[in-house]
C-alpha positions as CSV (number, residue, x, y, z in Angstrom):
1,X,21.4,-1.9,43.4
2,X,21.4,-5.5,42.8
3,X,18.8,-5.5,40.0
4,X,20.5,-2.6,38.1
5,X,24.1,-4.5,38.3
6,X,22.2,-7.8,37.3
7,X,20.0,-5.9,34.5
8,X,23.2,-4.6,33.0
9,X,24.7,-7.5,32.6
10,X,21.8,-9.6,31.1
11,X,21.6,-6.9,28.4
12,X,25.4,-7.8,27.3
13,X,24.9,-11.2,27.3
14,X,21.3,-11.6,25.2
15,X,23.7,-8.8,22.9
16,X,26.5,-11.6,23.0
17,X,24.1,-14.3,22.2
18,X,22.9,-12.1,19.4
19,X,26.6,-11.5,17.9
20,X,26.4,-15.7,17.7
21,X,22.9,-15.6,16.2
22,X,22.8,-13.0,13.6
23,X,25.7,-15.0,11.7
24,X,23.2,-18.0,10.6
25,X,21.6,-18.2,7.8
26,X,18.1,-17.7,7.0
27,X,17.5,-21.6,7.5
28,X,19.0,-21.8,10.6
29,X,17.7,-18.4,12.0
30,X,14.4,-19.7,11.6
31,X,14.9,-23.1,13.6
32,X,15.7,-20.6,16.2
33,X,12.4,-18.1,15.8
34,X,10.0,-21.5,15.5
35,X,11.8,-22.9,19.1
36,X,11.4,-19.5,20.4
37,X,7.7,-18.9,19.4
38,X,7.6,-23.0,20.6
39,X,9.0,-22.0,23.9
40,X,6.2,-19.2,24.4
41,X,3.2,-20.5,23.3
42,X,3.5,-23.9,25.1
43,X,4.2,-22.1,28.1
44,X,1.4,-19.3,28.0
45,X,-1.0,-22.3,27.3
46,X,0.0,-24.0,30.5
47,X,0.0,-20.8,32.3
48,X,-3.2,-19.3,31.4
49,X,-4.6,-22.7,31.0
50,X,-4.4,-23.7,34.4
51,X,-5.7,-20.7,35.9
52,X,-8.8,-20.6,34.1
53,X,-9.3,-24.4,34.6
54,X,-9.5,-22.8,38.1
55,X,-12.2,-20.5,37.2
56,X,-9.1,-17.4,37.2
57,X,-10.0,-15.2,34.3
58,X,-8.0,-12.6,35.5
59,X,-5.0,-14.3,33.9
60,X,-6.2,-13.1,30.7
61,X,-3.4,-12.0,28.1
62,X,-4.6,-8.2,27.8
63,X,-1.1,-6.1,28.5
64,X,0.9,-5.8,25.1
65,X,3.9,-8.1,25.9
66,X,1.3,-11.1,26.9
67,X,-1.0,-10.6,23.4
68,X,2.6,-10.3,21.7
69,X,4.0,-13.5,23.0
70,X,0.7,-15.5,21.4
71,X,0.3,-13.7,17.8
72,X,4.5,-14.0,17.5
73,X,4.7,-17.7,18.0
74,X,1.1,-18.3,16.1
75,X,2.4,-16.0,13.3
76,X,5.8,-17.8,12.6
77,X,4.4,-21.3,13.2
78,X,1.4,-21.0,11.0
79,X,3.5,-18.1,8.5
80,X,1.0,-15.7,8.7
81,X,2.1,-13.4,6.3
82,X,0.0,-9.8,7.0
83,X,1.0,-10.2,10.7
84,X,4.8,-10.3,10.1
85,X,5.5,-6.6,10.6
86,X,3.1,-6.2,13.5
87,X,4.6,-9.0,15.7
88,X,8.2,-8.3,14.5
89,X,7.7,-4.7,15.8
90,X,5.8,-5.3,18.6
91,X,7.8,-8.1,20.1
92,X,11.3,-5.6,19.3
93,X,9.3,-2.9,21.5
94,X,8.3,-5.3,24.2
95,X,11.8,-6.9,24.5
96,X,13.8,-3.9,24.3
97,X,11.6,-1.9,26.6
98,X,11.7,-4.7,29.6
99,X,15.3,-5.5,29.2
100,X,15.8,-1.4,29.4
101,X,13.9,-0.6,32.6
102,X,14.3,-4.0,34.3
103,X,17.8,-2.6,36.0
104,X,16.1,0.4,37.0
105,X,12.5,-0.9,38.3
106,X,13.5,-4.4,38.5
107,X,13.0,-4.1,42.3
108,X,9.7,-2.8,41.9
109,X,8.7,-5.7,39.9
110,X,9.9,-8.0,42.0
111,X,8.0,-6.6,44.7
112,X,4.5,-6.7,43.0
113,X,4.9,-9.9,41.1
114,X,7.3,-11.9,42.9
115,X,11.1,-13.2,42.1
116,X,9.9,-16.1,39.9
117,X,7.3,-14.0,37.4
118,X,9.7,-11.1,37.4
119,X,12.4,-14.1,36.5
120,X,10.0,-15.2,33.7
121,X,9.1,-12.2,32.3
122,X,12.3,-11.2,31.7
123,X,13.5,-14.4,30.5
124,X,10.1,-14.3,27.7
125,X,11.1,-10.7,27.1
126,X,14.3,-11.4,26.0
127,X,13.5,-14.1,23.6
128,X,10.8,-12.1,21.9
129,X,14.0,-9.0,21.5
130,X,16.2,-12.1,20.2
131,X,13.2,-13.3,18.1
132,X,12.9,-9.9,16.5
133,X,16.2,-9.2,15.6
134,X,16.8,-12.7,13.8
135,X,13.4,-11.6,11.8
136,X,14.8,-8.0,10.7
137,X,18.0,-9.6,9.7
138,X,16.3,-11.7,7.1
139,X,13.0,-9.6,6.7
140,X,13.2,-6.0,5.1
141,X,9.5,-4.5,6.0
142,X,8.7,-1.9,3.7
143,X,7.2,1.4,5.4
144,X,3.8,0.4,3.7
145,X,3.6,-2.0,6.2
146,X,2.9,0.7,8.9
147,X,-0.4,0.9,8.4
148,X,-0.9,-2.6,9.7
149,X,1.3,-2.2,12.8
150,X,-1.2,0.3,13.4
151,X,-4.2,-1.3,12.6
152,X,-3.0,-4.0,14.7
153,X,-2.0,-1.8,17.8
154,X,-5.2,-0.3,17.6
155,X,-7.5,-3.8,17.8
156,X,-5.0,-5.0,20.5
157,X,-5.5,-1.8,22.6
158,X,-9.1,-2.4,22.0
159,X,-9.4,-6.2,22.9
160,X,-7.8,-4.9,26.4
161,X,-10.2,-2.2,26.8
162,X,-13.1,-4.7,26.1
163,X,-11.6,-7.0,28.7
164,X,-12.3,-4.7,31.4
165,X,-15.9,-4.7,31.1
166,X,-15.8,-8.2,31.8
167,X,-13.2,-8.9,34.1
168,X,-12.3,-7.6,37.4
169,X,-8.3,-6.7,37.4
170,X,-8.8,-4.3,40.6
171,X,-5.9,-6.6,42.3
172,X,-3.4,-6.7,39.1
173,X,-0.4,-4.7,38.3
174,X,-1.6,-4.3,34.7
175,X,0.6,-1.4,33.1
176,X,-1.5,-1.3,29.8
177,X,-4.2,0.2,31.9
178,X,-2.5,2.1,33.7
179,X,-0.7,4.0,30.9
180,X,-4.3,4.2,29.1
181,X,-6.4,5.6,31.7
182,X,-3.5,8.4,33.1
183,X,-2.5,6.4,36.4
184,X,0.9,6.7,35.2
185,X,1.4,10.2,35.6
186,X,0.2,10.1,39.5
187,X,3.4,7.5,39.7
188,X,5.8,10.1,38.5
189,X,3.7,13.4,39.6
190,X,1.4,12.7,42.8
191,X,-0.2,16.1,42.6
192,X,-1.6,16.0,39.3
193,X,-5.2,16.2,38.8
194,X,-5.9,14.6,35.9
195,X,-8.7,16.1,33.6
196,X,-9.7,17.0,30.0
197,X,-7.1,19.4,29.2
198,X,-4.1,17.1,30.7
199,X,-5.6,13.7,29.6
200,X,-6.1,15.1,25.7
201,X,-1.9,15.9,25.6
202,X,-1.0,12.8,27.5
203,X,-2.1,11.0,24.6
204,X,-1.1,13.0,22.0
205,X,2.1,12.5,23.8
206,X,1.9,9.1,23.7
207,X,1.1,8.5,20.5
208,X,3.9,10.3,19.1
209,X,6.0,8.5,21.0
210,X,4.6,5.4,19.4
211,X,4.9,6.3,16.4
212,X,8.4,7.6,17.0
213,X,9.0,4.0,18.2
214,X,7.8,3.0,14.9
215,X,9.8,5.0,12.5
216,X,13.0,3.8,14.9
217,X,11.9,0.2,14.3
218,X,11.8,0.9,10.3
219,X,15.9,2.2,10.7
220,X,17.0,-0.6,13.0
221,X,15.2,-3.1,10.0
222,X,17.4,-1.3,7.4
223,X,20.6,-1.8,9.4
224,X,19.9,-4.8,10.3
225,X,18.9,-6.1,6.9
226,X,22.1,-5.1,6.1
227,X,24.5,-7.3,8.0
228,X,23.0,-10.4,5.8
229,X,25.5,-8.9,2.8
230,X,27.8,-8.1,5.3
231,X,27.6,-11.7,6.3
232,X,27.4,-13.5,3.3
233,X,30.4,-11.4,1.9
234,X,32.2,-12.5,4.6
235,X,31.5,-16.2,3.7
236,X,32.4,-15.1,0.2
237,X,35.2,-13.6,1.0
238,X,36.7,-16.4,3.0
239,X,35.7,-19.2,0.7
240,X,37.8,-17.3,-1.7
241,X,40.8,-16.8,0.5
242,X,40.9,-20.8,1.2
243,X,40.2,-21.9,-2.2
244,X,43.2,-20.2,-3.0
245,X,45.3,-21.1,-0.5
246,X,44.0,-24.5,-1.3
247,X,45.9,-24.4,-5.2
């Protein structure tokens, strides 16, 4: 009960941060998504770094959020053009989705990662969601650019498939492979026996639920997008009403 009462209100105040954010300019909004992806990668190179120094390669960045949180801040540091949409989308999915389900299975993920990763990972998720939105608001992606989210989705899903075959995750809570190899349904359904004609819908399933997710993303841009007129009207607009006052 504790997580679902604290998970509600961290989602109204990353919104109430967001209602500050979304009024600076494209300048300023960027000094923002630079600290952000600043913030990130210093601290997944410390994090990862450290544990391989130890000979650890099980800390290896193969679940979606973790590969998002690296090609985000590289992409906006570097302005990587071609990797704009990808990251944009895929750090809105990864933000919205933990910050979602964190006041419902926040206890769970307390209890398989510990209080202080849980802690952090909802803290990096939220900056990637805040990240996002400050992109859409100055970025309109056109629908072309779908074909590289997919593209993208598609080597990232395959770098963490290849990871497997090299290291030895038996003892990780890694939810990427779950969700690709079908543990997922014997969470919600314990009696399911998973074979050929259940595993070929799952996916099916799954991928129209991604690309659902996509054609949402695509919307939220457009609205998004939108409140930079709104904005800079608003500037407009008052500039007006003072210089007038001002005679």
């Amino acid at each position: 009960m504790y997580t679902l009462w604290f998970g509600l209100f961290w989602i109204i105040f990353i919104h109430l941060i967001l209602v500050i954010l979304l009024k600076l300019n494209k300048k300023q909004a960027f000094l923002w998504i630079r600290l952000i992806s600043i913030i990130l990668i210093l601290q997944k190179a410390f994090d990862y770094g450290s544990s391989w120094i130890e000979g650890d390669f099980t800390k290896m960045p193969v679940e979606y959020s973790a590969i998002t949180y690296i090609l985000f801040s590289i992409t906006f540091l570097l302005n990587i053009k071609f990797l704009k949409s990808f990251v944009t989308f895929a750090a809105f999915l990864s933000g919205i989705g933990y910050l979602i389900t964190f006041p419902f299975l926040g206890e769970m993920f307390i209890q398989g990662n510990g209080l202080w990763v849980t802690s952090l990972a909802l803290i990096n998720h939220s900056l990637l969601y805040i990240g996002s939105l400050l992109v859409m608001k100055h970025y309109l992606f056109k629908i072309e650019s779908r074909k590289s989210i997919l593209v993208m989705t598609v080597l990232v899903v395959a770098f963490s498939i290849t990871m497997q075959y090299f290291i030895n995750f038996e003892h990780r809570y890694l939810f990427i492979y779950m969700l690709l190899d079908g543990r997922i349904l014997y969470n919600l359904f314990h009696n399911i026996d998973i074979n050929g004609f259940v595993y070929l819908p799952y996916n099916m399933l799954i991928v129209s639920i991604y690309m659902g997710v996509i054609s949402i993303f695509y919307k939220i841009n457009t609205k998004v997008y939108a409140l930079k007129f709104k904005h800079e009207y608003m500037r407009i607009e008052r500039g007006v009403v003072k210089h007038e006052h001002t005679i």
